[in-house]
PDB file of N, CA, C and O in Angstrom:
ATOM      1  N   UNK A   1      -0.175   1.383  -0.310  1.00  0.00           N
ATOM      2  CA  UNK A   1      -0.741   0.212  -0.941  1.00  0.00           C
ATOM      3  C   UNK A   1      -0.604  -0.996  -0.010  1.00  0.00           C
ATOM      4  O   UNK A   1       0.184  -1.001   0.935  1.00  0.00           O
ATOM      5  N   UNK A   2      -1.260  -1.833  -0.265  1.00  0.00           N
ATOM      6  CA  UNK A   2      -1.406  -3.302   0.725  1.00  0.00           C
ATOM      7  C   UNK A   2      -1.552  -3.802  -0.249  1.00  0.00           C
ATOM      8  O   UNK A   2      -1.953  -3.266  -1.282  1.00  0.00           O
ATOM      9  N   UNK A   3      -1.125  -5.389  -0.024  1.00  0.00           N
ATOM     10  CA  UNK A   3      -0.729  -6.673  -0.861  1.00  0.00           C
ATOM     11  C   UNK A   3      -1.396  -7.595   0.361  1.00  0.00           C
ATOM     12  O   UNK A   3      -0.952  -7.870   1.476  1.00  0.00           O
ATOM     13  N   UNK A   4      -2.803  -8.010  -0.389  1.00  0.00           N
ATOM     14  CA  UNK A   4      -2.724  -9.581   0.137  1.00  0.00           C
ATOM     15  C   UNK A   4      -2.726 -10.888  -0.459  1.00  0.00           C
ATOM     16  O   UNK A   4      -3.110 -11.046  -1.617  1.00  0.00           O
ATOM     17  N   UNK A   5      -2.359 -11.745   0.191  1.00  0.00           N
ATOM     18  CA  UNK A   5      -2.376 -13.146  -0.546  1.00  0.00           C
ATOM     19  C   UNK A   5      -3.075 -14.320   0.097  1.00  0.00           C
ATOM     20  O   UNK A   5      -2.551 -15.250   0.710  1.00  0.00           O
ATOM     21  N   UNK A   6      -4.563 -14.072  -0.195  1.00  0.00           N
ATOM     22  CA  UNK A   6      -5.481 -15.418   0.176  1.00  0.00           C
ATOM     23  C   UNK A   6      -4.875 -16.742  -0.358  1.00  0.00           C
ATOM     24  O   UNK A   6      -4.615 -17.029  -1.526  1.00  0.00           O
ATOM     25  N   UNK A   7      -4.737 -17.368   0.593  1.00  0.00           N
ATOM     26  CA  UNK A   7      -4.345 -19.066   0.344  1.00  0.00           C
ATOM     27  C   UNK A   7      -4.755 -20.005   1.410  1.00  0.00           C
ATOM     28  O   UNK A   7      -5.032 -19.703   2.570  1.00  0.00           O
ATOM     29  N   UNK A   8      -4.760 -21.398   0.778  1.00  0.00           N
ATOM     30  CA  UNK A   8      -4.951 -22.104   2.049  1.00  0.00           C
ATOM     31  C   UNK A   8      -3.216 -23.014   2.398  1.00  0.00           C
ATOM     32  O   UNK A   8      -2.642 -23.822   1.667  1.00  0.00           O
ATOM     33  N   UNK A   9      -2.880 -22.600   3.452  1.00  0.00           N
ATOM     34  CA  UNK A   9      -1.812 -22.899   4.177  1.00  0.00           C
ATOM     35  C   UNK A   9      -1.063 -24.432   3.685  1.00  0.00           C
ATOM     36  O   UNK A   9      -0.001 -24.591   3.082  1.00  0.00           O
ATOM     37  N   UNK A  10      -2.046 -25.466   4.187  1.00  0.00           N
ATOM     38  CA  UNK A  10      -2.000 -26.893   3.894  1.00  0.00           C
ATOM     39  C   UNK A  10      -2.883 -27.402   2.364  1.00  0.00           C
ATOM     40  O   UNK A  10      -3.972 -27.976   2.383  1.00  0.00           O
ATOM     41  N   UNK A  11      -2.281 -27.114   1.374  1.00  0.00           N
ATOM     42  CA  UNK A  11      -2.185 -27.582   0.316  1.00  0.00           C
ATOM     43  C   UNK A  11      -1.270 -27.388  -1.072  1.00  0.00           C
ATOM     44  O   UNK A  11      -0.301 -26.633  -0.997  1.00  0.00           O
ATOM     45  N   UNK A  12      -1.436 -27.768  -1.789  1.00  0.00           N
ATOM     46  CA  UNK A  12       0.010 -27.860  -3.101  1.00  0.00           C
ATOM     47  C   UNK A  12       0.444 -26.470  -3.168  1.00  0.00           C
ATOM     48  O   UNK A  12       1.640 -26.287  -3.392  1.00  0.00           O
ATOM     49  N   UNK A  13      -0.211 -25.596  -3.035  1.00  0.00           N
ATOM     50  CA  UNK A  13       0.247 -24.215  -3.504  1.00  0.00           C
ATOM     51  C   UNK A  13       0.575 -23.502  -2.119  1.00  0.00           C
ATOM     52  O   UNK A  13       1.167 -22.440  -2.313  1.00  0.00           O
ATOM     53  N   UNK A  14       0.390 -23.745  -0.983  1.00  0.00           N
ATOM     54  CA  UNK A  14       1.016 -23.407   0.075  1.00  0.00           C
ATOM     55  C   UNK A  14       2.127 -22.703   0.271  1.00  0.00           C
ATOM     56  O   UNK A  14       2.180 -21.500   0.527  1.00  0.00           O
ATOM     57  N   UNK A  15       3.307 -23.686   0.112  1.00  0.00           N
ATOM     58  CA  UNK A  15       4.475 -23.537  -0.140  1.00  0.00           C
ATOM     59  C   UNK A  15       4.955 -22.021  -0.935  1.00  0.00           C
ATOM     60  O   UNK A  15       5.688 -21.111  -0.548  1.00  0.00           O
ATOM     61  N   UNK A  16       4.014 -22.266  -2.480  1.00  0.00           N
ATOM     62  CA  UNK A  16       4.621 -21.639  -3.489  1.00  0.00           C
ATOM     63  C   UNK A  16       4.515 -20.314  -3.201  1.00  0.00           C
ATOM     64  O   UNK A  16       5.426 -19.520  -3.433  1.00  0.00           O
ATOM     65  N   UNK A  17       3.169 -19.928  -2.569  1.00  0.00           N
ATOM     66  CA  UNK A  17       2.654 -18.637  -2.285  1.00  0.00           C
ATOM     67  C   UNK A  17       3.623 -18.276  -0.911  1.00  0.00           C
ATOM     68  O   UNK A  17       4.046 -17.137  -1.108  1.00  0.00           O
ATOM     69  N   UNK A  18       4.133 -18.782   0.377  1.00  0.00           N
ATOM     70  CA  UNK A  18       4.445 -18.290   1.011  1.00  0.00           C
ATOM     71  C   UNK A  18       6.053 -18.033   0.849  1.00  0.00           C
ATOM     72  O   UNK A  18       6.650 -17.317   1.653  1.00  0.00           O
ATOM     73  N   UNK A  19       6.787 -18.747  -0.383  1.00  0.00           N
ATOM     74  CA  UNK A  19       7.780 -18.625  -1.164  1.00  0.00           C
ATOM     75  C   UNK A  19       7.966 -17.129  -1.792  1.00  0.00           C
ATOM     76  O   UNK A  19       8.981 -16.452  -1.627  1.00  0.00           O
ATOM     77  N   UNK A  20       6.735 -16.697  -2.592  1.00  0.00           N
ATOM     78  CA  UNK A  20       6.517 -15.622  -3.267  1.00  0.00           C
ATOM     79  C   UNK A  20       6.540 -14.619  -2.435  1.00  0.00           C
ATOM     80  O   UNK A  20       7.000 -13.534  -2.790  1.00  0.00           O
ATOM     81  N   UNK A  21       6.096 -14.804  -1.321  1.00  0.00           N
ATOM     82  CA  UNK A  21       5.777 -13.523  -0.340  1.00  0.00           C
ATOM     83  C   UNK A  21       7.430 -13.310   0.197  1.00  0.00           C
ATOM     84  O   UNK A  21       7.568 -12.130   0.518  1.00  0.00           O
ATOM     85  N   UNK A  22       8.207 -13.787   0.313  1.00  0.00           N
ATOM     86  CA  UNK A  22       9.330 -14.098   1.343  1.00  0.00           C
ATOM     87  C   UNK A  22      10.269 -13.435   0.369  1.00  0.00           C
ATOM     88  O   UNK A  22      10.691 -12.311   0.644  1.00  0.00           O
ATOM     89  N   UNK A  23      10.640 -14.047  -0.767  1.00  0.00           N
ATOM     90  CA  UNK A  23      11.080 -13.359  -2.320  1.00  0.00           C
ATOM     91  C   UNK A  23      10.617 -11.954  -2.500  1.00  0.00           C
ATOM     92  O   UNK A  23      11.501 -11.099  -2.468  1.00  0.00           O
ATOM     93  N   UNK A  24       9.163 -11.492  -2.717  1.00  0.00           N
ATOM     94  CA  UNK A  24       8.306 -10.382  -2.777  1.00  0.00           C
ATOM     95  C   UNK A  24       9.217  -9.404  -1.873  1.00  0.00           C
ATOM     96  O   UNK A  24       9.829  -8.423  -2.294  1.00  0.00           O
ATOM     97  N   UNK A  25       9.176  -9.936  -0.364  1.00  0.00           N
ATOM     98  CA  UNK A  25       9.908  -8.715   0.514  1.00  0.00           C
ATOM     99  C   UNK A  25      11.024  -8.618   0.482  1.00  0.00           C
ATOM    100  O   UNK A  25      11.513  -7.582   0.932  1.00  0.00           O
ATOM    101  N   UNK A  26      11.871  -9.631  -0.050  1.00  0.00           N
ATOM    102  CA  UNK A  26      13.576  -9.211  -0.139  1.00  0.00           C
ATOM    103  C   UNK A  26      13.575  -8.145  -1.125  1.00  0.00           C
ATOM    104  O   UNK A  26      13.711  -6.953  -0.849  1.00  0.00           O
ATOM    105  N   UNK A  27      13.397  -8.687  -2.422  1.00  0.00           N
ATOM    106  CA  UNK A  27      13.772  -7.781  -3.473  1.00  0.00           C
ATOM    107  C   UNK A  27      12.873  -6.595  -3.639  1.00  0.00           C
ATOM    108  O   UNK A  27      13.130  -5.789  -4.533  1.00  0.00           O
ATOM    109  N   UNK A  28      11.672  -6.393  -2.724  1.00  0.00           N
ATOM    110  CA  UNK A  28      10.926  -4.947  -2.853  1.00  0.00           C
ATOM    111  C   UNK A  28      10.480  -4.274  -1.869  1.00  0.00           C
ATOM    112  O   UNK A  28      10.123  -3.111  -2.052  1.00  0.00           O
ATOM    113  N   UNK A  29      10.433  -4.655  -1.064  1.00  0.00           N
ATOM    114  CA  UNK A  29      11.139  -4.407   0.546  1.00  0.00           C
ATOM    115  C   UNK A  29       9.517  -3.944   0.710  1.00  0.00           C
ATOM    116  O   UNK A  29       9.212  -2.824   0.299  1.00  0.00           O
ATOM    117  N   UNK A  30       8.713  -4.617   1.178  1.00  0.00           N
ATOM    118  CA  UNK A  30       7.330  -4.634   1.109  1.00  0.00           C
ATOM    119  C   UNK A  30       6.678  -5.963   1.483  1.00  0.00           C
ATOM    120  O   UNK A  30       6.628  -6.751   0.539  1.00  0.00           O
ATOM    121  N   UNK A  31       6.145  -6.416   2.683  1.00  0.00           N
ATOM    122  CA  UNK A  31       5.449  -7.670   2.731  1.00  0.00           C
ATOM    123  C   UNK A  31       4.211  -7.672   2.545  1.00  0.00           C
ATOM    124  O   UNK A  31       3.601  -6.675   2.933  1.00  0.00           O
ATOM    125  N   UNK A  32       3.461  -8.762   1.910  1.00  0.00           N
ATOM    126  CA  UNK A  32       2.775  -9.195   1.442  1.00  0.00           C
ATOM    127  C   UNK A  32       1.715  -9.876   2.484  1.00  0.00           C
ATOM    128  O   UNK A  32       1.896 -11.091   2.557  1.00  0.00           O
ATOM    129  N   UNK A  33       0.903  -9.505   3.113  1.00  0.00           N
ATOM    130  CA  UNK A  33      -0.123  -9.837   3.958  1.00  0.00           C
ATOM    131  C   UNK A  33      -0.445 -11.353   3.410  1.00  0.00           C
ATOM    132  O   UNK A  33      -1.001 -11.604   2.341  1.00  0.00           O
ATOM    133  N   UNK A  34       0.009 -12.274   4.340  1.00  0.00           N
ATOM    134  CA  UNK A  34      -0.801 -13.865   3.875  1.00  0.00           C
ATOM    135  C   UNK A  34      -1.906 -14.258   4.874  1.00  0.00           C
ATOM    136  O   UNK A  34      -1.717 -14.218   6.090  1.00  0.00           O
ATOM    137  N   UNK A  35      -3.173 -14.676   4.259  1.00  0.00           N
ATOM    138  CA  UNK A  35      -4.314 -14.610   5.496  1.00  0.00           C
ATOM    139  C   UNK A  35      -4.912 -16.011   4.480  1.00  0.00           C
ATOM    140  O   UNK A  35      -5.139 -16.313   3.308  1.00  0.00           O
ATOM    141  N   UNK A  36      -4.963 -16.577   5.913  1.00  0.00           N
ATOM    142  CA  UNK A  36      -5.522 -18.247   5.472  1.00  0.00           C
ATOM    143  C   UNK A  36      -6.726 -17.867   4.729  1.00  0.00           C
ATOM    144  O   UNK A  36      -7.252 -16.758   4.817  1.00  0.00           O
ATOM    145  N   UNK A  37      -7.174 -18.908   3.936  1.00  0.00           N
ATOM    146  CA  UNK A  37      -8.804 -18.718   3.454  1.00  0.00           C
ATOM    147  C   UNK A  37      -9.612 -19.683   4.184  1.00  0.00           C
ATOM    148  O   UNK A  37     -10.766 -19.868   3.798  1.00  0.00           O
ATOM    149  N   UNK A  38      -9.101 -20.410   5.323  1.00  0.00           N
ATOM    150  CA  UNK A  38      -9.374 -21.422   6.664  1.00  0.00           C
ATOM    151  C   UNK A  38      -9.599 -19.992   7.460  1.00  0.00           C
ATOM    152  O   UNK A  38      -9.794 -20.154   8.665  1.00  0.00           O
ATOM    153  N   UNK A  39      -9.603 -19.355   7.249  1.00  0.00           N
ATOM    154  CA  UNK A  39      -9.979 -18.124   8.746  1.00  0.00           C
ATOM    155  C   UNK A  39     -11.496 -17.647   8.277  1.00  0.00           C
ATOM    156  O   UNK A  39     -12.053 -17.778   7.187  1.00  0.00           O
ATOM    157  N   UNK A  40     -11.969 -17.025   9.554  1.00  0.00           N
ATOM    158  CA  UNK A  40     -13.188 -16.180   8.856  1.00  0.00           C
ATOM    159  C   UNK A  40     -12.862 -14.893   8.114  1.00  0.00           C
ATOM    160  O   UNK A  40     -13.507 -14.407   7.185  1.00  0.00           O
ATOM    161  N   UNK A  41     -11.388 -14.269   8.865  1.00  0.00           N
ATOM    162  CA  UNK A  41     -10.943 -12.832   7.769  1.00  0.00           C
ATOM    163  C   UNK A  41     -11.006 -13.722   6.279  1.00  0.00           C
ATOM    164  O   UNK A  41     -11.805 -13.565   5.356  1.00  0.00           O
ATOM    165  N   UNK A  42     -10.031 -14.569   6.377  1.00  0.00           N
ATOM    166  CA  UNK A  42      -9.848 -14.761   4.777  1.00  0.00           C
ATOM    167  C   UNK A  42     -11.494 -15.291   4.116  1.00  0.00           C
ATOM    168  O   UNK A  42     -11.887 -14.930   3.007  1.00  0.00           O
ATOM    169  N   UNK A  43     -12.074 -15.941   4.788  1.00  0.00           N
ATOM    170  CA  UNK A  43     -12.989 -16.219   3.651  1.00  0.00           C
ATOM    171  C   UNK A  43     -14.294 -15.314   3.696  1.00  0.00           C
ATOM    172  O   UNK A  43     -15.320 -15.606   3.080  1.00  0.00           O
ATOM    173  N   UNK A  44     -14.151 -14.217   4.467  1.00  0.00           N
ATOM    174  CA  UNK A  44     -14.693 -12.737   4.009  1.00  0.00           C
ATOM    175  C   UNK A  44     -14.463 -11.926   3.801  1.00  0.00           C
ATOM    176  O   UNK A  44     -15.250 -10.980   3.840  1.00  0.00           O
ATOM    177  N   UNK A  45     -13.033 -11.828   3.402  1.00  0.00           N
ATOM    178  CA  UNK A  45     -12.440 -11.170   1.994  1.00  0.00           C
ATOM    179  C   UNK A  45     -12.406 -11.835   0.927  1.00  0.00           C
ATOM    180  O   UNK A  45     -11.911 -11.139   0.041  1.00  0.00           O
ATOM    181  N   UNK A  46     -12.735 -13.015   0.509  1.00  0.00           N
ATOM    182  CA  UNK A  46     -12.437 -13.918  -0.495  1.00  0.00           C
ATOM    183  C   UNK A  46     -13.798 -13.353  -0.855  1.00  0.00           C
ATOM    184  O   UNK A  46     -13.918 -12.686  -1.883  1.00  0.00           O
ATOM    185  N   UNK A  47     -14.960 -13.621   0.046  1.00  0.00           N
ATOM    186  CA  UNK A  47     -16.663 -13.303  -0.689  1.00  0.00           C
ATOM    187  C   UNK A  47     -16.366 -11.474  -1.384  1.00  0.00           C
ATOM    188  O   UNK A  47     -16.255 -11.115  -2.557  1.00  0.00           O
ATOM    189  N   UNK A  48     -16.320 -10.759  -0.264  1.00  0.00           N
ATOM    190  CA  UNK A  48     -15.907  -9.537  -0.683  1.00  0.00           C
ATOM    191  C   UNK A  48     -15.373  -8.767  -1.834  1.00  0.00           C
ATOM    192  O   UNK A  48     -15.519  -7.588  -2.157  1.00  0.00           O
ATOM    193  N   UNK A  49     -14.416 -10.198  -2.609  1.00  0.00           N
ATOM    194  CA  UNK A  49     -13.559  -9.498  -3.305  1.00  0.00           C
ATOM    195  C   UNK A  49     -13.998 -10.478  -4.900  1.00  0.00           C
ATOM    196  O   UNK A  49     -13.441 -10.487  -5.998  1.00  0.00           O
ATOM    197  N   UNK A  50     -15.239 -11.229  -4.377  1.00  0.00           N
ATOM    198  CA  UNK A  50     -15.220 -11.920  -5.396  1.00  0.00           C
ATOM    199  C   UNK A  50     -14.784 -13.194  -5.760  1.00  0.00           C
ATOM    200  O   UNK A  50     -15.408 -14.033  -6.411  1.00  0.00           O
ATOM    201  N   UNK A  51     -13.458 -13.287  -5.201  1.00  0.00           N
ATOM    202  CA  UNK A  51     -12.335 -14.961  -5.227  1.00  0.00           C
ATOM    203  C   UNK A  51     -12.845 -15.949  -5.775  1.00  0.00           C
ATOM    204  O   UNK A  51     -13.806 -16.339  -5.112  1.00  0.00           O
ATOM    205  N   UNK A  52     -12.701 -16.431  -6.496  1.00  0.00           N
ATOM    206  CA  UNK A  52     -13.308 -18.210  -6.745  1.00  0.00           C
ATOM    207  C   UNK A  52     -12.108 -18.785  -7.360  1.00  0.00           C
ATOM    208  O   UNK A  52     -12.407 -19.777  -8.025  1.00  0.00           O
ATOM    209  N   UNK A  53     -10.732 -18.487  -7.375  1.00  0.00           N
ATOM    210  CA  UNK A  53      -9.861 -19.402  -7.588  1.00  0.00           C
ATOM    211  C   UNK A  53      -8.565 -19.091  -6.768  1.00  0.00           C
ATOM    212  O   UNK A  53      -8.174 -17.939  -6.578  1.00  0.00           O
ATOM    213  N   UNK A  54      -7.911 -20.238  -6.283  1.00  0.00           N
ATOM    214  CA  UNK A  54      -6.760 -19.741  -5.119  1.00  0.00           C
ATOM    215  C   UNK A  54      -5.688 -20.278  -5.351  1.00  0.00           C
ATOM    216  O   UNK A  54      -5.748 -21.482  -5.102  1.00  0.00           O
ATOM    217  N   UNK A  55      -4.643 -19.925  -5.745  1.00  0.00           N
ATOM    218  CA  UNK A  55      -4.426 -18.412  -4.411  1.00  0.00           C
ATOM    219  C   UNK A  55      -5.098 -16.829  -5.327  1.00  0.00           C
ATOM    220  O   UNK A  55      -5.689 -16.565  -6.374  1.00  0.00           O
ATOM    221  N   UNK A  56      -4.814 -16.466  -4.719  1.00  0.00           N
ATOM    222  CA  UNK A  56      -5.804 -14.619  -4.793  1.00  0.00           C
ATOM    223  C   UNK A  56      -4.591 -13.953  -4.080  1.00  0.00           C
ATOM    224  O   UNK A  56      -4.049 -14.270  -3.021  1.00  0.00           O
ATOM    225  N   UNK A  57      -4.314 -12.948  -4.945  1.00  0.00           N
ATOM    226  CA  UNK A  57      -3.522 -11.584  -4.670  1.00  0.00           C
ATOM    227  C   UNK A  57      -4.495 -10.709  -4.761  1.00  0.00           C
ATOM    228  O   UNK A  57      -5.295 -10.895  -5.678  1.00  0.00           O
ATOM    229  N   UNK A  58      -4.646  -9.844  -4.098  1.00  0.00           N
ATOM    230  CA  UNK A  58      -5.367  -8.524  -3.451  1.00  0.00           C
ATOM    231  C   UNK A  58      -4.399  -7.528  -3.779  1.00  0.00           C
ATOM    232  O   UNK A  58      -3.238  -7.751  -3.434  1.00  0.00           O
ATOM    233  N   UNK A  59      -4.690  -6.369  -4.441  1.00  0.00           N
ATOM    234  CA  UNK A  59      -3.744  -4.876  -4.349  1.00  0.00           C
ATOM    235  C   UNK A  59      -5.004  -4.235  -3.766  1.00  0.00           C
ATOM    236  O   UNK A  59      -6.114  -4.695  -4.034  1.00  0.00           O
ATOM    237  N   UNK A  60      -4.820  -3.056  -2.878  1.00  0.00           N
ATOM    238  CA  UNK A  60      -5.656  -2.263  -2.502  1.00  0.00           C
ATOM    239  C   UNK A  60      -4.946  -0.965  -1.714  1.00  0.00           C
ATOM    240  O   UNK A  60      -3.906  -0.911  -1.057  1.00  0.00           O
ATOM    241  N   UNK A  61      -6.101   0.229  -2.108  1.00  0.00           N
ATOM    242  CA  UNK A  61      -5.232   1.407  -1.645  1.00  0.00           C
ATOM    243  C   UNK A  61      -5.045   1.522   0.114  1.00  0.00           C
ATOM    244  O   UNK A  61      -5.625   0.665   0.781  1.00  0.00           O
ATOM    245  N   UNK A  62      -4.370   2.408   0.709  1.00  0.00           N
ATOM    246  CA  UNK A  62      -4.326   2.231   2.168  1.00  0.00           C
ATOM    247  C   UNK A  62      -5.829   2.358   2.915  1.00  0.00           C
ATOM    248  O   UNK A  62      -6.259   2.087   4.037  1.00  0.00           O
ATOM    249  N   UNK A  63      -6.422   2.951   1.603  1.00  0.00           N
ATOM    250  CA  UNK A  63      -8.177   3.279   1.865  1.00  0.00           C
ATOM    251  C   UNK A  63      -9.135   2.047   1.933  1.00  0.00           C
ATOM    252  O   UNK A  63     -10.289   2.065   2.361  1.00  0.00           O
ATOM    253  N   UNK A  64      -8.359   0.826   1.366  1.00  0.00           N
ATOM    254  CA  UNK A  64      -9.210   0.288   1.014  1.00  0.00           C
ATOM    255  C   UNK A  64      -9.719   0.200  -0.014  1.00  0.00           C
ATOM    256  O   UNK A  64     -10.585  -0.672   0.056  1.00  0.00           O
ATOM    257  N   UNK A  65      -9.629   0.911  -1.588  1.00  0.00           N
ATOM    258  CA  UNK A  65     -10.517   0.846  -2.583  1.00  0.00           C
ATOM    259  C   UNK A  65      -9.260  -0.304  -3.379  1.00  0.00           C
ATOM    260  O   UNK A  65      -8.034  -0.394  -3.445  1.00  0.00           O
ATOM    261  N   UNK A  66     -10.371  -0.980  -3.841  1.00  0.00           N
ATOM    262  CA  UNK A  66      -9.299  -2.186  -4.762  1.00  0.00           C
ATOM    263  C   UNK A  66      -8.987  -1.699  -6.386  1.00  0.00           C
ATOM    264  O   UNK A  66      -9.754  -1.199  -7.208  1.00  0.00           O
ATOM    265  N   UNK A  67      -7.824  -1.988  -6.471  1.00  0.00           N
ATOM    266  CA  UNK A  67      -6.751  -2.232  -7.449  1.00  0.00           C
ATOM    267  C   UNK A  67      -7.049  -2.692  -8.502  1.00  0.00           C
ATOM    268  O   UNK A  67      -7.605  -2.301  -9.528  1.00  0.00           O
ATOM    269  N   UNK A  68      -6.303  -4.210  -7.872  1.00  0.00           N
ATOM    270  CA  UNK A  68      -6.052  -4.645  -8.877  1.00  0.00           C
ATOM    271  C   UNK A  68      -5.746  -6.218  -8.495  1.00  0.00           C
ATOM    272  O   UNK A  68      -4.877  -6.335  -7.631  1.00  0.00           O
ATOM    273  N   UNK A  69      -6.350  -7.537  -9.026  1.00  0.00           N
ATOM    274  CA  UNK A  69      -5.937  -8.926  -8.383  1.00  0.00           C
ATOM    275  C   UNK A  69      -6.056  -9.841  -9.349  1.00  0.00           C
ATOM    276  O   UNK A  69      -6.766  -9.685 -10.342  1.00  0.00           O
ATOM    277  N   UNK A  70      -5.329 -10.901  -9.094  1.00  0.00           N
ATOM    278  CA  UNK A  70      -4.729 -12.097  -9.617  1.00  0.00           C
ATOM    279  C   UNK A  70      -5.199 -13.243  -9.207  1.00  0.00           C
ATOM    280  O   UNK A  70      -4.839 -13.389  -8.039  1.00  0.00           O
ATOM    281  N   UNK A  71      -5.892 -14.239  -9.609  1.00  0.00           N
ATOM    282  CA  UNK A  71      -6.365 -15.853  -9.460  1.00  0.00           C
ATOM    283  C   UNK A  71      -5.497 -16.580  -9.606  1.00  0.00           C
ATOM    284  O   UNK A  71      -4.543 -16.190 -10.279  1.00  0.00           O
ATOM    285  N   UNK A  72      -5.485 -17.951  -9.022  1.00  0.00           N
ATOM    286  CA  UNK A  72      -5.082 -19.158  -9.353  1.00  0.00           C
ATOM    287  C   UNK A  72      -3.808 -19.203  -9.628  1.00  0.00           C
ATOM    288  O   UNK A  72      -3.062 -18.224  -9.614  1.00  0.00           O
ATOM    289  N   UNK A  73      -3.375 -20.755  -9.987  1.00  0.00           N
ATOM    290  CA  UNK A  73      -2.300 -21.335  -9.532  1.00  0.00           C
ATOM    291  C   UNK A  73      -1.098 -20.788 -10.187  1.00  0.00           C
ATOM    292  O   UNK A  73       0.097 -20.929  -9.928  1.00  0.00           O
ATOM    293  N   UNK A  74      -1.863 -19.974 -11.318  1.00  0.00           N
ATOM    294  CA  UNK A  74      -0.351 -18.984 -12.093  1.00  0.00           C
ATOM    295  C   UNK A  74      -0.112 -18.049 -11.343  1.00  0.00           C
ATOM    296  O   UNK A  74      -0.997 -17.201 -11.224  1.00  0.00           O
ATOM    297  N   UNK A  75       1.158 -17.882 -10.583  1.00  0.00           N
ATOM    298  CA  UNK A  75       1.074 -16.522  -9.765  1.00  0.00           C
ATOM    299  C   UNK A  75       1.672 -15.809 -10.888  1.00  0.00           C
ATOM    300  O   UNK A  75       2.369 -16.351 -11.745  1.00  0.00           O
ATOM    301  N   UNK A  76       1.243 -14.040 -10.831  1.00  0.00           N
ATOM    302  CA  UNK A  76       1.980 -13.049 -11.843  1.00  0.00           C
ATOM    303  C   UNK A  76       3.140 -12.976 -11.604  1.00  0.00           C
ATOM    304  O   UNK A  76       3.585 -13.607 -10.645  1.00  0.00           O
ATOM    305  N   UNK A  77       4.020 -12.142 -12.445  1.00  0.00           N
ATOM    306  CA  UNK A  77       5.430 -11.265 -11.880  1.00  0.00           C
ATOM    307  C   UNK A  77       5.514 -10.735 -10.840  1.00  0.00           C
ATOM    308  O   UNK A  77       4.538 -10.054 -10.525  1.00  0.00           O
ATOM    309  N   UNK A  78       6.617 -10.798  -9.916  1.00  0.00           N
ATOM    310  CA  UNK A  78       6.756  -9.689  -8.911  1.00  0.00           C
ATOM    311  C   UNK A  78       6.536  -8.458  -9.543  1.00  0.00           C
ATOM    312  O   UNK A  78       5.651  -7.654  -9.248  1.00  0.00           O
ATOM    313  N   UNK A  79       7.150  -8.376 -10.186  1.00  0.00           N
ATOM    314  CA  UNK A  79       7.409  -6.951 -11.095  1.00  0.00           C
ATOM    315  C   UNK A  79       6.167  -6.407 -11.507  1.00  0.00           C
ATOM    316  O   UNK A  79       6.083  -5.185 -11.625  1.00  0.00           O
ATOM    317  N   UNK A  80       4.805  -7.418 -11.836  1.00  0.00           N
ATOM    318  CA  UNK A  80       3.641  -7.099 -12.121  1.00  0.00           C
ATOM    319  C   UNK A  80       2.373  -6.105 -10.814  1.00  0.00           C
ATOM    320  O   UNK A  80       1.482  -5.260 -10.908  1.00  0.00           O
ATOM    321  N   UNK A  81       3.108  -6.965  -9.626  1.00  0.00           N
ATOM    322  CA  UNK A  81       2.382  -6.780  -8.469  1.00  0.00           C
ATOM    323  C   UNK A  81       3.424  -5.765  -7.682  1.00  0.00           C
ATOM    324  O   UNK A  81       3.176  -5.554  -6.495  1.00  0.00           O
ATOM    325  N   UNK A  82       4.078  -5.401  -8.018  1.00  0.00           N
ATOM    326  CA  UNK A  82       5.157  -4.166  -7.411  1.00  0.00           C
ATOM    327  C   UNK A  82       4.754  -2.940  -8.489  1.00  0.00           C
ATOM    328  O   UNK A  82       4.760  -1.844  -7.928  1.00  0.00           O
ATOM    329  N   UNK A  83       4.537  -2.906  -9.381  1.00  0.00           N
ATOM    330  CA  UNK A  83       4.165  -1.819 -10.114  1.00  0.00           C
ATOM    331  C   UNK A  83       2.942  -1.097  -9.592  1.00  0.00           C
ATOM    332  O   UNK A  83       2.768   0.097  -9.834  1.00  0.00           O
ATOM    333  N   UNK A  84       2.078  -1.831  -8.864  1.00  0.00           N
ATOM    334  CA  UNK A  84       1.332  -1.167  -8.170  1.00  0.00           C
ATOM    335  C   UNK A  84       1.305  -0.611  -7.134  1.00  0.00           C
ATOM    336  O   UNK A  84       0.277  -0.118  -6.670  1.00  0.00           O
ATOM    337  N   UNK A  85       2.678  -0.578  -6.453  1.00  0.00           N
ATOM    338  CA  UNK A  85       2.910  -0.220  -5.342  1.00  0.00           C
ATOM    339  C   UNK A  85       3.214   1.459  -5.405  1.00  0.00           C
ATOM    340  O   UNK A  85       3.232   2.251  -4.463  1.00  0.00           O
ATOM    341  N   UNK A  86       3.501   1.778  -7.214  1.00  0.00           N
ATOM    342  CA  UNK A  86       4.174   3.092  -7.063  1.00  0.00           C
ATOM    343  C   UNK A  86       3.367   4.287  -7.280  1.00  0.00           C
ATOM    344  O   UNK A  86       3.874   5.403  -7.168  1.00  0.00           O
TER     345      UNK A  86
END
């Protein structure tokens, strides 16, 4: 499984998301791919995947086929986005 987390770097939620990711890998020993939505990757995975509110969590299989994802400024549970890992 892969975990990404579209965000934009320099703004209010910045912080929170690269907080989550840092937390995310201690306690589940798994990092969390963070890809600006200032890049061209991120903002053609953002079209790709649909995105229109940020930050964006991405689950997807090692194949590539998508999961399962999360919008905006509520981030889910770890526990929500680790359940998909199993």
């Amino acid at each position: 499984m892969k975990i990404v987390m579209l965000y934009h770097p320099v703004s209010e939620h910045g912080r929170k998301v690269e907080e989550f990711a840092r937390e995310f890998t201690r306690i589940h020993r798994t990092e969390p791919e963070l890809v600006s939505l200032e890049t061209k990757e991120g903002a053609e995975m953002a079209k790709m995947y649909g995105v229109i509110q940020y930050p964006a969590i991405i689950v997807t299989r090692d194949s590539g086929e998508h999961m399962k994802q999360w919008e905006g400024d509520l981030l889910p549970l770890m526990a929500e986005v680790a359940a998909y890992l199993k």
